[in-house]
VEXDO-218319 format. One record per residue: x, y, z of N, C-alpha, C in turn. Coordinates in steps of 0.05 Angstrom, whole numbers, plus 32768, in hexadecimal, padded with zeros to 4 digits. Atoms other than C-alpha are relative to their C-alpha. Layout:
<nodes>
XYZXYZXYZ/...
</nodes>
This chain:
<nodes>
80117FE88000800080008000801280198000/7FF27FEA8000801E80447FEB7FFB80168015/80027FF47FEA802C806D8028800080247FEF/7FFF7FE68008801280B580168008801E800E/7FFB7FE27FF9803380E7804180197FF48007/7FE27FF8800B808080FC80507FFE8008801F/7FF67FF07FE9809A8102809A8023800E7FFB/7FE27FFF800480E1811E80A87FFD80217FF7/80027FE6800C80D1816480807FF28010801B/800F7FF87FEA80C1819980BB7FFB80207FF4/7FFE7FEC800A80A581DA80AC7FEE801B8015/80167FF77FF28086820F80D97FE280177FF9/802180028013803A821E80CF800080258008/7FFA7FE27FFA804F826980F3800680117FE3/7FF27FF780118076827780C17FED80047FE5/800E7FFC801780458263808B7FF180128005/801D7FE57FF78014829680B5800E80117FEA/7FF67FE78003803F82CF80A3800C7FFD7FE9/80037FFF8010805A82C080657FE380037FE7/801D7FFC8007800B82B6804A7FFA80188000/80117FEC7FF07FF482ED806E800B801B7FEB/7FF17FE5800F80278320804C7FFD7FFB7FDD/800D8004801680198303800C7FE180037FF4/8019800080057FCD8304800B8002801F8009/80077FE280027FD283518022800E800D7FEA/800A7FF780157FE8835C7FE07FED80037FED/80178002800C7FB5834C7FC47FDA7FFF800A/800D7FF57FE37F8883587FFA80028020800A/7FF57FE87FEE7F8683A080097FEF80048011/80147FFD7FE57F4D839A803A800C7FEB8016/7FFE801A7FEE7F72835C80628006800F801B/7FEE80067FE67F87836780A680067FF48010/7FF680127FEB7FAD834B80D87FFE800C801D/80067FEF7FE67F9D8356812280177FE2800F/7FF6801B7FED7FC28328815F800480108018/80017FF87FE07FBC833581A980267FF3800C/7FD9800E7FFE800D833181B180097FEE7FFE/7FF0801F8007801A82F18196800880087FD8/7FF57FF98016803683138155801A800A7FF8/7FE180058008807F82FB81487FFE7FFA7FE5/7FFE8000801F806E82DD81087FF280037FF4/800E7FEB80118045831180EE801080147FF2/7FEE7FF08004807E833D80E87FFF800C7FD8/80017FF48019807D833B80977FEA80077FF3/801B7FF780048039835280907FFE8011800C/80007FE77FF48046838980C5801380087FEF/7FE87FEF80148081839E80A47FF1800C7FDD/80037FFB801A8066839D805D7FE0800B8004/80197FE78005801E83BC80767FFD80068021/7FFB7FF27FF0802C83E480B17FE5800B8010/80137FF17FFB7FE7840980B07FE67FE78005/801980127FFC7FC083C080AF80097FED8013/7FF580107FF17FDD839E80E37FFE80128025/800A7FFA7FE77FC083AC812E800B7FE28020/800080087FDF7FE3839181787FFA800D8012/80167FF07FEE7FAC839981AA801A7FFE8019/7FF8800B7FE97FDD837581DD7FEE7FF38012/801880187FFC7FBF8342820B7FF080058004/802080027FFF7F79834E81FC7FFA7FF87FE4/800C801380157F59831A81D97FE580077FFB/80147FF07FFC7F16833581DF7FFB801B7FEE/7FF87FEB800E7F2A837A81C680057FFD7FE8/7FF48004801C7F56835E818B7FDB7FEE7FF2/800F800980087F16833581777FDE80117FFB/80177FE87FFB7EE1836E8184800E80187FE6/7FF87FEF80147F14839781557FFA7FF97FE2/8001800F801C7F13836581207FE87FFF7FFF/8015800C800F7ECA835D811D7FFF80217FF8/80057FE080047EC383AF8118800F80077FE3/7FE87FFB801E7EFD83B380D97FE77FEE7FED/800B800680167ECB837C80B97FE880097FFB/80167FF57FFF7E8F83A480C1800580127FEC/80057FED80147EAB83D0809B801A7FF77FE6/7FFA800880167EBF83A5806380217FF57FFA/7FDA80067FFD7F04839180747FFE7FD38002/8000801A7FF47F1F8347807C80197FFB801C/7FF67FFE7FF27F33834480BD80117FDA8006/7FF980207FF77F6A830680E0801180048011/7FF580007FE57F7482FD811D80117FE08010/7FEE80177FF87FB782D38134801180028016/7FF280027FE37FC382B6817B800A7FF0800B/800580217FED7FC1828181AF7FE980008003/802480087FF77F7A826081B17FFF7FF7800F/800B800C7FEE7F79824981F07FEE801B8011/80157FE780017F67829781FE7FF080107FE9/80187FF7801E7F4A82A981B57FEF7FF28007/801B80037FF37F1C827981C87FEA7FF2801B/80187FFE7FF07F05827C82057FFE801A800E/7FFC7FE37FFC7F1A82C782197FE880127FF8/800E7FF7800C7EFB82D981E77FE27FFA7FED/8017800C80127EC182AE81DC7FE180147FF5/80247FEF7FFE7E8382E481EA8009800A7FEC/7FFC7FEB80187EAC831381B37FFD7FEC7FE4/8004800B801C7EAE82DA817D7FE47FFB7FF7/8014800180097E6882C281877FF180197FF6/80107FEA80087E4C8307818B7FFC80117FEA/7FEF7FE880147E778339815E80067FEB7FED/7FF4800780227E8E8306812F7FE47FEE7FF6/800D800F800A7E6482CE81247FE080097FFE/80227FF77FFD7E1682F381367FFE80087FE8/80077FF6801D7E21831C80F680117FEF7FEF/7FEE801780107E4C82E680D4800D800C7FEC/7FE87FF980097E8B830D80C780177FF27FF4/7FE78019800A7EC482F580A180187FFE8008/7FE280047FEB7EF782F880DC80067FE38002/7FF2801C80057F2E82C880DC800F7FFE8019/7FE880037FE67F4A82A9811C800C7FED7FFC/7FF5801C7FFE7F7B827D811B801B80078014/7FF07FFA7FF47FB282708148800B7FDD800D/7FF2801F80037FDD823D81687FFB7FF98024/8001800F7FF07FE2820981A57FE37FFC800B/8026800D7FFE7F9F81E7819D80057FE2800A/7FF7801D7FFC7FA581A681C180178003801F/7FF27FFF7FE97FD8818B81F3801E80087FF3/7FEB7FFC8011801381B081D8800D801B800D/7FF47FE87FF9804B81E181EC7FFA7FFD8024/7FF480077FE8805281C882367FF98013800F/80047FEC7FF68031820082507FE47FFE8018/801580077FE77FFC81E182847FE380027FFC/80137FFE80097FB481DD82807FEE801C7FF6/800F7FE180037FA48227827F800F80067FE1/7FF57FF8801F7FCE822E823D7FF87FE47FE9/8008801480137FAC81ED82187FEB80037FF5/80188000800E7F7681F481E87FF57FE37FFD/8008802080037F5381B381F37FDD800C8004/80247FFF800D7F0281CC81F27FFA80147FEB/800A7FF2800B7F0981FC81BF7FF27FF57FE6/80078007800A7EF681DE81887FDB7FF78003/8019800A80037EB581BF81A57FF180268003/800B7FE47FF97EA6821281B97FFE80097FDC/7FFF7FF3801D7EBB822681747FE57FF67FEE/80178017800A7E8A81EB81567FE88011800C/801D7FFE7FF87E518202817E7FF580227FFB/80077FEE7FFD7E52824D815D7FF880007FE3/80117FFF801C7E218257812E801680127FEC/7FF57FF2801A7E40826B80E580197FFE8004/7FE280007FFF7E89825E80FC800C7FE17FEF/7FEF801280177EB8823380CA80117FF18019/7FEE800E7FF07EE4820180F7801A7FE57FF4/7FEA800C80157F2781ED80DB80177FF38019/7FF080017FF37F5A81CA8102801D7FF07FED/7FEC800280197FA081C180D680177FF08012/7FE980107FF87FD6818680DD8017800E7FF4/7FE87FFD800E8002819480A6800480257FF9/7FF47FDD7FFC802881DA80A97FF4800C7FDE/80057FFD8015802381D980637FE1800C7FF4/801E7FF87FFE7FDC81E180617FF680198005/800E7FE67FF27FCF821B80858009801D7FEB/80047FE780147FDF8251804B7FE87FFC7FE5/8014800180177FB0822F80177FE880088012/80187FFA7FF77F78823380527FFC801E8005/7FFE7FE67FFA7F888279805F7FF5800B7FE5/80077FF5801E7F82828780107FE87FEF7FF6/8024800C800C7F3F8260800C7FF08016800A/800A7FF87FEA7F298285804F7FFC80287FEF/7FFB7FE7800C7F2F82D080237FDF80047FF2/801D7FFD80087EE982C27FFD7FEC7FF38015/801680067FEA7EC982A7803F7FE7801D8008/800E7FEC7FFA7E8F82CC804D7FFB80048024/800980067FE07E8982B3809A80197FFE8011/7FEE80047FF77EBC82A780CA800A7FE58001/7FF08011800D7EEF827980CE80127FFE801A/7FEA80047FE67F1C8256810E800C7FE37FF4/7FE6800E80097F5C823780FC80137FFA8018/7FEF80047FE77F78820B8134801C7FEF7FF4/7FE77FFF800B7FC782038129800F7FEE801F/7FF7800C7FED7FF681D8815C800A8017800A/7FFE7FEC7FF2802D8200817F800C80157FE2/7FF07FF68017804F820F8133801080087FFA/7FED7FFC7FFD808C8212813F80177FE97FE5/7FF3800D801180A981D681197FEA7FEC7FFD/8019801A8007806E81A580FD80067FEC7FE6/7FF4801980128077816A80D37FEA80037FE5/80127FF1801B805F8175808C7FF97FE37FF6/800A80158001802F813D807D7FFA7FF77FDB/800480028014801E814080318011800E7FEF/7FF47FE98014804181517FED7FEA80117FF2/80067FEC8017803481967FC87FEB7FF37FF1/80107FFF80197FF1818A7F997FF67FD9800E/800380227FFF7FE781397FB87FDF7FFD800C/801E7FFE7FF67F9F81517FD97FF480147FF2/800B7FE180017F6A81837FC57FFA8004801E/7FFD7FFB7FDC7F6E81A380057FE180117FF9/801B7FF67FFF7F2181C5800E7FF880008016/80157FFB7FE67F0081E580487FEA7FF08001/801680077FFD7ECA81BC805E80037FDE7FF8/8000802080157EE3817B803680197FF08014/7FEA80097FF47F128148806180167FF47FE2/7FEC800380067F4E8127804A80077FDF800B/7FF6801B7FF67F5A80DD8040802280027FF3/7FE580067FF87FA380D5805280107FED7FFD/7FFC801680077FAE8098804A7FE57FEC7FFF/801A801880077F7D8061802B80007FE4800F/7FFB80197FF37F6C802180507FE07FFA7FFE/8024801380027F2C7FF080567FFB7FF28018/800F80127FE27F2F7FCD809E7FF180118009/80137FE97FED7F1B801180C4801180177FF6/7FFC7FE980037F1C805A80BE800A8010801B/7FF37FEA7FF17F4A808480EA7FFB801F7FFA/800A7FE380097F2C80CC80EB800B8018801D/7FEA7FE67FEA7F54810B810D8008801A7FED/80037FEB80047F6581448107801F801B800E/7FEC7FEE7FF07FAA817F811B80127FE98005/7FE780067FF87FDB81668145800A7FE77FF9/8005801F7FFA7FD0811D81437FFE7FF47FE3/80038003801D7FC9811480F1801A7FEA8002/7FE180198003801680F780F97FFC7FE6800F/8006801C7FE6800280CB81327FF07FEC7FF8/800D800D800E7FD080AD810A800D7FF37FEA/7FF78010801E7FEE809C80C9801A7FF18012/7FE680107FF2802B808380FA7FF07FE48004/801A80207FFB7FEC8050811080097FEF7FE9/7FFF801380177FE3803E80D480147FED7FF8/7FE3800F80108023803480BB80087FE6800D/7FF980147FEF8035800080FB7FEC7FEE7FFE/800C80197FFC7FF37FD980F280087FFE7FE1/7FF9800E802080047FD4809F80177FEF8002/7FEC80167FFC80407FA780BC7FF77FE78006/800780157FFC800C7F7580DD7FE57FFE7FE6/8018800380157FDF7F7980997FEA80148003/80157FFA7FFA7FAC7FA380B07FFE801C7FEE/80037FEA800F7F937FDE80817FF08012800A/80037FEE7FF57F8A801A809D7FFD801C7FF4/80047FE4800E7F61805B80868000800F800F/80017FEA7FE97F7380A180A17FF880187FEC/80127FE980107F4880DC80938006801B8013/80007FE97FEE7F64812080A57FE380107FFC/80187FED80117F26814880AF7FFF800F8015/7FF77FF07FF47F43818480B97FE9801C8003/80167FF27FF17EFA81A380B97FEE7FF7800B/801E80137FF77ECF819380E27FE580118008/801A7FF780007E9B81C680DE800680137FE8/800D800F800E7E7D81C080A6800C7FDF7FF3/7FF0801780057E95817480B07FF67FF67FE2/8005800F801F7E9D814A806C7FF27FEA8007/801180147FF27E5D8122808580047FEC7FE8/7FF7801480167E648100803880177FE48009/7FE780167FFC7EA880DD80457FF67FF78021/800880067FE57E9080D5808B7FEE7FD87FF9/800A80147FFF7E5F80A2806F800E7FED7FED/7FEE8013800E7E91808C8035800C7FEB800B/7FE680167FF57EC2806A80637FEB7FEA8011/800D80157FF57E89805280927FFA7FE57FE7/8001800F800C7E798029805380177FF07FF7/7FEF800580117EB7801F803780177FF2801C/7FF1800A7FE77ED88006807D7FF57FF4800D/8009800B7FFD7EAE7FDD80907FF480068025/800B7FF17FDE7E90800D80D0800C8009800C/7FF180037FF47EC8800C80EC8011801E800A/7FFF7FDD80027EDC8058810780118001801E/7FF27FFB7FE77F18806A813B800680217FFF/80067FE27FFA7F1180BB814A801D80098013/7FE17FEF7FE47F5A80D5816C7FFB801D7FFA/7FFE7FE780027F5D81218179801380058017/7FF17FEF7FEE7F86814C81A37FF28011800D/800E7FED7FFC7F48816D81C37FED7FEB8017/801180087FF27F17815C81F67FEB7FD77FEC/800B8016800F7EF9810B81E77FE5800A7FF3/801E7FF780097EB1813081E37FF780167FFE/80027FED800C7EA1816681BB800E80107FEB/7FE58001801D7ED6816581867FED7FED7FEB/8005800D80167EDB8145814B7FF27FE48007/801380107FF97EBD810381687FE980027FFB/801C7FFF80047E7B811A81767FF780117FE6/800D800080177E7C813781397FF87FEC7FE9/8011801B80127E7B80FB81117FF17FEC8013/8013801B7FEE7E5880D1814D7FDE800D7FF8/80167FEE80087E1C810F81387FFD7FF57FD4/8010800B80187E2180FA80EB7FF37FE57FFC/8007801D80047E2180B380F57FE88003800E/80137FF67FFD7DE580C2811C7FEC80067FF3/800E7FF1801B7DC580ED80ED7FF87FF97FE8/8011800980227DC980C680AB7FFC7FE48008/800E80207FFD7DB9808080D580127FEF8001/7FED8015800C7DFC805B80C680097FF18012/7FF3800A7FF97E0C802980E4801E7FEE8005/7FEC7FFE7FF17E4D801F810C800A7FE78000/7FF1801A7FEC7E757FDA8118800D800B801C/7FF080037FF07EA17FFB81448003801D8003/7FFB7FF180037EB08040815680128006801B/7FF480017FEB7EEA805481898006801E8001/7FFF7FE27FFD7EF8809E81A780107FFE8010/7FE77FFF7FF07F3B80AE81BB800280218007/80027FE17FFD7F4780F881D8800580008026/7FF47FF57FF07F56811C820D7FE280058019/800D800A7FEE7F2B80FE82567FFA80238012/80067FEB7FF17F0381318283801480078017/7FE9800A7FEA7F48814082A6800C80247FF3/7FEB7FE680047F72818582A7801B7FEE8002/7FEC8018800E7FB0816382858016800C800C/7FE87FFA7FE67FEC818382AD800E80007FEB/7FE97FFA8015802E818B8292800B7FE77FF7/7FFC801580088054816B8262800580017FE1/80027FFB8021806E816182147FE57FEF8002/8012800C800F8039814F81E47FF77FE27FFD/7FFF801480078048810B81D67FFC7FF2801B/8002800E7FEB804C80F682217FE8800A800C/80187FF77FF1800C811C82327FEA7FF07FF1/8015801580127FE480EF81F880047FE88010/800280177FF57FFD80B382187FF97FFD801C/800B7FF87FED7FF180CD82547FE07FF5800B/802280007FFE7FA580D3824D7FF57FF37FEC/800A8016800C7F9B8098821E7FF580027FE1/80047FFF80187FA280AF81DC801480077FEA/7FE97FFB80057FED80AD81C97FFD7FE37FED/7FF9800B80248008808481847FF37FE3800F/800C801C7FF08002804181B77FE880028005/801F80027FFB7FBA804B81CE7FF780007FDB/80128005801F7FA5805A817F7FFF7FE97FF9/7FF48011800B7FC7802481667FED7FE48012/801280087FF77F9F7FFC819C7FE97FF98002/801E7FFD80027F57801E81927FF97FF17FDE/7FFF800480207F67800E81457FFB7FDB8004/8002801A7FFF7F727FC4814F7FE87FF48013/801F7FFB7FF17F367FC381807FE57FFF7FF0/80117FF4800D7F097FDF814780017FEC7FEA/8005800A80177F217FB081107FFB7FE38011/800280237FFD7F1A7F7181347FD680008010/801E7FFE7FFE7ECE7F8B81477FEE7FEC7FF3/8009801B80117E9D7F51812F7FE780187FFC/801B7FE9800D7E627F7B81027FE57FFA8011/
</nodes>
């Protein structure tokens, strides 16, 4: 089976911010860039537009109350931080000011998940299900660094808003070659093809997955992984593709709370269009303030590190229909 993605290549998704960013405000003369002091690698987009580029300093609230006011009056505002306070700091200003009149402010920002060792007050682990539950808001969460300038240059004709959760982006492992996906808002991303069961995730954990895979394709076992790097407006289609085409079989890892993530979003389609399930397993992050700690030892930690997948996966295919 041809293995479709490339570890070893590292690239950081920061970097792609700010290169993007200074690029699309040429061609962009309404874009702006806002960030509540987390704007180091904004620098070439302040530099090269001086007059569109706003640090509130730490107010998240403010910076997000600014940006919905610039798109009121016809601007494209984007706002880049840390989401563990973009969103929950500033949750009353996104639902209210951005999303009530369904502005086309852009948040995105980094250490979504258990990442950057910075304790539970600096982890974005419920944002996502908060983001999900705001009417008219887009919900993107990005593995591969690479990625995050095409979604930015989709995100330009958005009419509504738009949250882009990013690891810490510093150095991230670049998962696909140049042109090998159509990458599409709203549309997931099969990653690798397989027929026992479907591995479905999303950000941090994309590598951790196809690593699955890769270690059960040693004991025979074929293994499908579906980045679906949106999950609101999830790709309910492929949702039910694989249920068919995998014989039910569905293992859900995230880097985010077990319930109210990506999980219950496909545990809500399968629901919805009737399908039934052989097997479905939900790996994620337990009703627990996760303490300190790298990344990798905080997944295994709380029962959802490369060994636990690799586990829930073989679990799921040996399920009797």
């Amino acid at each position: 089976m041809p293995v479709t993605f490339t570890f070893g290549e590292m690239l950081s998704a920061r970097s792609v911010i700010g290169t993007t960013l200074a690029e699309l405000g040429e061609t962009h003369e309404n874009l702006w860039v806002l960030t509540p002091d987390i704007g180091a690698t904004l620098v070439e987009f302040r530099d090269k537009y001086p007059d569109r580029f706003v640090d509130v300093g730490l107010a998240e609230q403010v910076c997000v109350g600014i940006a919905a006011g610039l798109a009121y009056d016809g601007n494209i505002p984007v706002v880049s931080g840390m989401l563990p306070f973009l969103s929950m700091r500033a949750l009353e200003q996104i639902r209210t000011d951005v999303c009530y009149p369904n502005l086309p402010v852009k948040i995105i920002g980094t250490h979504g998940g258990l990442v950057g060792n910075g304790g539970s007050t600096h982890y974005a682990v419920e944002d996502l299900a908060l983001m999900c539950a705001l009417t008219n808001m887009t919900v993107t969460s990005i593995g591969d660094p690479a990625m995050v300038g095409e979604i930015l240059r989709q995100s330009m004709s958005m009419t509504g808003p738009l949250y882009i959760r990013l690891a810490v982006g510093k150095s991230d492992k670049v998962l696909y070659e140049p042109g090998q996906h159509d990458i599409r808002i709203g549309k997931g991303i099969v990653a690798r093809e397989g027929s026992d069961v479907t591995i479905f995730t999303h950000g941090t954990v994309v590598a951790q997955a196809l690593e699955a895979a890769e270690s059960l394709a040693e004991d025979g076992r074929s293994v499908r992984v579906v980045d679906m790097f949106t999950l609101k407006p999830i790709d309910a289609d492929l949702v039910v593709q694989c249920a068919e085409e995998t014989g039910g079989r569905f293992v859900v890892v995230e880097d985010h709370l077990a319930y109210g993530g990506l999980a219950s979003r496909i545990a809500d389609v399968v629901v919805d269009r009737g399908i039934h399930l052989t097997a479905f397993e939900r790996l994620g992050i337990p009703q627990v303030y996760a303490g300190f700690g790298g990344d990798e030892e905080l997944r295994d930690k709380h029962g959802y590190g490369l060994t636990a997948t690799i586990a829930a996966t073989r679990r799921a295919i040996a399920a009797k229909p």
